[in-house]
N, C-alpha and C positions, 0 to 999 in steps of 0.2 A: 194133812190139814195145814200143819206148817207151812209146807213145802209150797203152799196156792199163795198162801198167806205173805211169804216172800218174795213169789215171783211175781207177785200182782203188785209191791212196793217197789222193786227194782225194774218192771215196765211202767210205772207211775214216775220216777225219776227218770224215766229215760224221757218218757214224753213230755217231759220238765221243761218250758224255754229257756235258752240259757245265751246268755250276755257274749260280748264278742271276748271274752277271757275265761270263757267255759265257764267263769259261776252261774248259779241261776238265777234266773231275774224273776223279781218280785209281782206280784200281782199287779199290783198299782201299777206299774211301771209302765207308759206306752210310748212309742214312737222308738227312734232307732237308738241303738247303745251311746251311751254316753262313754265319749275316750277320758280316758284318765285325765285327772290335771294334774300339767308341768309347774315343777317349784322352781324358780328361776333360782337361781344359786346367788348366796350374797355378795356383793363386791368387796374386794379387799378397800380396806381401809386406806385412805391418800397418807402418803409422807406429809410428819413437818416438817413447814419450809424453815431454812436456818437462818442465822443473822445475815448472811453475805445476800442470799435474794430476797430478804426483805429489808434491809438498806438499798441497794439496786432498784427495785422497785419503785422507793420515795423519791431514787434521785431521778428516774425518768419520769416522775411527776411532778418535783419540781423544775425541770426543764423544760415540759409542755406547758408550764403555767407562765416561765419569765417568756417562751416564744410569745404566746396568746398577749400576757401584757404588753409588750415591745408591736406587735401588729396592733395592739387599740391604739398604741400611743400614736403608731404613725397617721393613722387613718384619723384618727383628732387630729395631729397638728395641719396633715394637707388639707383637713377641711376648713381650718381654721385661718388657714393662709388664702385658700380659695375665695372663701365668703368677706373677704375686704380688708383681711390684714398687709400690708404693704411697707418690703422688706428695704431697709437702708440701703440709698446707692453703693455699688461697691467702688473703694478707692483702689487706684494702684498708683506703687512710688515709680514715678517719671524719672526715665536715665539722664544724666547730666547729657546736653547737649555736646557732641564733641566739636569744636568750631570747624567750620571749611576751611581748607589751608588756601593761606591767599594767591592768589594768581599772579603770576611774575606781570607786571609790565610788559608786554613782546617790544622788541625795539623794533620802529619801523627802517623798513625796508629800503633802501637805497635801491632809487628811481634808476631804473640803466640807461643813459645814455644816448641820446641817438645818435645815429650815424653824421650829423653836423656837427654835436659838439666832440664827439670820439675825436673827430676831424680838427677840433677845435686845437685839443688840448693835445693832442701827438704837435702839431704843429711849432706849439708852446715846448715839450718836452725837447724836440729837436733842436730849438732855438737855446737852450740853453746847455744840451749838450756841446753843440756848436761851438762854446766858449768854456769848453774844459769841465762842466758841471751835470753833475747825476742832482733828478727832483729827489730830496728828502722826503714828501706824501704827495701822493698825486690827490688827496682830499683837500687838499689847501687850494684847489683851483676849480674855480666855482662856476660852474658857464652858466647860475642862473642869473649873475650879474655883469652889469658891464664893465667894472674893471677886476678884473684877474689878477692872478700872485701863485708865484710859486717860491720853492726856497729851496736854493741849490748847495751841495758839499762838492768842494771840489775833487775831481778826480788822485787817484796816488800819482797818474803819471805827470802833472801837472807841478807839483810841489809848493801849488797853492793852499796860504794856512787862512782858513776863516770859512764861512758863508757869506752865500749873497743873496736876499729877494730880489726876483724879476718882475717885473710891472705888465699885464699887457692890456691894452681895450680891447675884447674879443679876439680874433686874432691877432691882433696887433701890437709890436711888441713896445713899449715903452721905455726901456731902462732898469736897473736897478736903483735901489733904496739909497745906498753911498756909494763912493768911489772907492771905497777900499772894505774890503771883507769883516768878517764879524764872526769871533768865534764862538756864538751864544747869540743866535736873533732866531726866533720864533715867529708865528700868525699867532696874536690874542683875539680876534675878533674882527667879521668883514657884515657889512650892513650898512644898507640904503647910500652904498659907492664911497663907502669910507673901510679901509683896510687899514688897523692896528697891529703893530709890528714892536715887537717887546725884547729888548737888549740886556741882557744878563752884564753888567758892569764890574772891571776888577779894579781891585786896591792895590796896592803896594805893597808886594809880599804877598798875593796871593800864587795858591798853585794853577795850570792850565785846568784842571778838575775839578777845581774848588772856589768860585768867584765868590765873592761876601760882599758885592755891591750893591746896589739898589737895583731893581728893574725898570728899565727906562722905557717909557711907552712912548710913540711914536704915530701919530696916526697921517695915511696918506689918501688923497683925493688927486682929482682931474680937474684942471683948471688952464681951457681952451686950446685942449688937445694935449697938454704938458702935465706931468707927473708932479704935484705939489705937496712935500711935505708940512702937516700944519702948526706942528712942535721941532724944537730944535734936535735935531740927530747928534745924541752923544760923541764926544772925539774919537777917531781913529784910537790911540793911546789906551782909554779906559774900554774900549770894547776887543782891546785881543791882551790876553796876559801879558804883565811885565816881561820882559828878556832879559 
């Protein structure tokens, strides 16, 4: 009687439903097994942060905050300058002028000659080598006027002491200034057919180098074909050194 009485309790648990973890499931209980519930595990706790990254922290905050101000600022002042504010001309310091260097005077050009007066004045220089004499400046002989001058040194083989001006109209020879030579006569001045002729005069006791006389001017014209001087021509005497 047992022996029913047990087997009939242990085919009663057998025909027991039983849960997907082999317990047996409750009466009440309908639809499919409930799985277990997962405990999520707790998180470890954060580290505290220390002084050094929470000073770090302030100071990248307060450098987000000076950028931000520093962009309001700007965005005010260009609007500010936009909307009608209007900025002082700028000045700038002007360099000292450096002056232009002045320009020389060019000296004009000496006209060349043409082939008449070339013609002119060889004819002239021949005529006075002709009588022992070399011209001192061929510029002293003027073909733009009609009376001419030259002023001759005599040659060494000559042993002539002085000079002498020669006279001529165009070609033509006229004479010289005196009859006797001049160790110091110059051309001062030729204009409108008057040639000035300037004698260095000596004193008594001066050297052949060194005259300490007056300069004697002398001016000469044409007067009906003839050579006329209009001042008196110093002496022979006072125009060549004492001896």
């Amino acid at each position: 009687m047992r022996e029913k009485t047990r087997a009939r309790e242990e085919h009663a648990e057998a025909d027991e439903p039983r849960g997907a973890n082999g317990r047996p499931r409750r009466a009440d209980e309908h639809g499919p097994p409930r799985r277990p519930a997962h405990y999520a595990a707790a998180r470890p706790s954060k580290r505290p942060r220390g002084r050094v990254a929470k000073g770090f922290a302030r100071l990248i905050g307060l450098l987000a905050t000076a950028v931000l101000l520093a962009v309001g600022v700007t965005v005010v002042l260009m609007v500010t300058r936009d909307s009608g504010g209007t900025d002082p001309p700028e000045t700038f310091a002007q360099p000292n002028p450096t002056p232009a260097p002045k320009k020389q005077a060019s000296k004009p050009k000496k006209k060349a000659l043409t082939p008449a007066q070339r013609a002119s004045r060889d004819a002239a220089v021949k005529q006075i080598r002709g009588q022992g004499f070399e011209p001192v400046s061929l510029a002293d002989y003027k073909t733009g006027q009609s009376l001419r001058v030259l002023v001759g040194k005599p040659k060494k083989s000559t042993g002539v002491r002085g000079r002498r001006a020669f006279f001529f109209v165009r070609r033509d020879y006229l004479g010289t200034d005196a009859a006797s030579p001049s160790l110091r006569v110059r051309v001062l001045r030729q204009r409108d057919g008057v040639i000035t002729l300037g004698y260095k005069l000596y004193l008594s006791g001066d050297k052949p180098s060194h005259p300490t006389g007056e300069l004697a001017k002398v001016r000469f014209t044409i007067s009906d074909g003839r050579l006329v001087p209009q001042d008196q021509i110093p002496p022979a005497a006072s125009r060549l050194p004492p001896s």
